[in-house]
N, C-alpha and C positions, 0 to 999 in steps of 0.2 A: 505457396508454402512448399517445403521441402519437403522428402521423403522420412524424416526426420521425424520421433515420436513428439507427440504435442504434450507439453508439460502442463499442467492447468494448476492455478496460481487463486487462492481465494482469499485477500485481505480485507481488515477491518479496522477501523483505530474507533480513538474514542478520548473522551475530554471530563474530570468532572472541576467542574468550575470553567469556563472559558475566558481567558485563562484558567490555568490551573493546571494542576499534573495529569499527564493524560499516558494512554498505550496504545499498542498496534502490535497487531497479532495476522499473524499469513500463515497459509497452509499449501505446498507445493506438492503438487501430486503425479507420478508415474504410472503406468500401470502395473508398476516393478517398485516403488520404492514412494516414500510419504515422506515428508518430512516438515513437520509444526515451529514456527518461531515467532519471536514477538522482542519488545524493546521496550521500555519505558522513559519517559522525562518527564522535569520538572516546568512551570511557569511555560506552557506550551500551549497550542488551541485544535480541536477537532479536526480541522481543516489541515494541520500540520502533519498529526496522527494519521489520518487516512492516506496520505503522499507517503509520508513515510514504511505503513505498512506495503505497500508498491513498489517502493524503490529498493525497500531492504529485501524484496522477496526475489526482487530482477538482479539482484546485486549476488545471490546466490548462484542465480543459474549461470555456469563457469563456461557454458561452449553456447557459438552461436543457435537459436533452437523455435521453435513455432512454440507459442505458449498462446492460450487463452486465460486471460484476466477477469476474474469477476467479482466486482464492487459493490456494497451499496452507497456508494459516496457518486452523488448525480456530480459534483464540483471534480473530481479525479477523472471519473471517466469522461465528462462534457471538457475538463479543460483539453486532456490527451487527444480524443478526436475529436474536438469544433473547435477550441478558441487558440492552442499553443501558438501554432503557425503564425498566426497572424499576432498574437502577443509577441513574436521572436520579430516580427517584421515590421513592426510600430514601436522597435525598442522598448520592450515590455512596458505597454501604458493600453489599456483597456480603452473597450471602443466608448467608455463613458470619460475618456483622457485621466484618469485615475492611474497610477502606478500598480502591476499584479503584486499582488500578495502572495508572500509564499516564494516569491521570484528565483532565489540561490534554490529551493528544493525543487521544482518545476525545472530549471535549466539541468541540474543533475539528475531527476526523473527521465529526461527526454535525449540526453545523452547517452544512459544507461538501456536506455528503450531499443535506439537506433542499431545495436548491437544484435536483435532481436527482429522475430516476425511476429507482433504481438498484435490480435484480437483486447480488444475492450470490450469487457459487456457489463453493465449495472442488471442488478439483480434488489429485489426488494430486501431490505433490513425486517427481521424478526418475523420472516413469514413464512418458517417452517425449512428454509435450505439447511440442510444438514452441517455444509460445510462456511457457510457463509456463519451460521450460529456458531460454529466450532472457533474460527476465528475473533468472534466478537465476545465468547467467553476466555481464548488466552487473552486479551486486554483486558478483560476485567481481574482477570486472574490476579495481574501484574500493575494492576489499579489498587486493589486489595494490598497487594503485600507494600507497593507506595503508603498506603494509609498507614499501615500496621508499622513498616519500617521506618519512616523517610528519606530512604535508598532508592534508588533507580535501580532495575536489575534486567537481566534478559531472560528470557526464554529459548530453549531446544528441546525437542523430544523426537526421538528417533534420527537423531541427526546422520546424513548421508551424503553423499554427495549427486548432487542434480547437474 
């Protein structure tokens, strides 16, 4: 890695009904500067949620940069470092010759990555990370106002540039 400050990146998504409307909520962090975001949709799955909170938080960060990622989606972080590569080189079809799932946000995930010196780390869901919690309540946040509205909406707080 560079000499270059490490941005550390904490996403979460979430599903209720799988399908069903789900969110994804990320939190990028400087030692200088924070910045909370999340997204919501419609007729979507967990699985999509969790990629999505990742991709839209990498999608943020504007110059090349060491970032640490941390998940609790074992499927994001396992796919990134164990399975991409070789789904990219068996024309995305899993080693059970099944088609990947997810396929179009996995190829823009891993695009977006390449840009980057990214760390993946999984981390346990609800067991006290401060920041991993803080992620998985903006989705819910934005799960709620889904119920309450039937709008899709975004999240910013503190918005900055990374």
């Amino acid at each position: 890695m560079t000499d270059k400050e490490t941005i550390v990146i904490y996403t979460d998504g979430g599903c209720r009904g799988n399908p069903g409307f789900g969110a994804w909520g990320a939190i990028l962090k400087t030692s200088k500067h924070r910045l909370e975001i999340g997204g919501s949709a419609e007729n979507t799955t967990n699985n999509k949620m969790e990629l999505s909170a990742a991709l839209f938080a990498l999608k943020r960060v504007r110059t090349t940069s060491n970032i640490e990622l941390y998940s609790d989606s074992s499927y994001l972080v396992n796919g990134m470092t164990k399975w991409i590569k070789n789904w990219m080189k068996n024309n995305w079809i899993k080693s059970d010759k099944k088609p990947v799932e997810n396929k179009e946000i996995w190829k823009e995930l891993y695009t977006v990555s390449q840009k980057h010196n990214i760390k993946f780390n999984w981390v346990r869901g609800h067991s006290g990370n401060k920041e991993n919690e803080r992620a998985d309540e903006i989705a819910n946040i934005l799960m709620d106002e889904y119920q309450a509205t039937k709008k899709c909406s975004k999240f910013s707080k503190k918005s900055i540039t990374i």
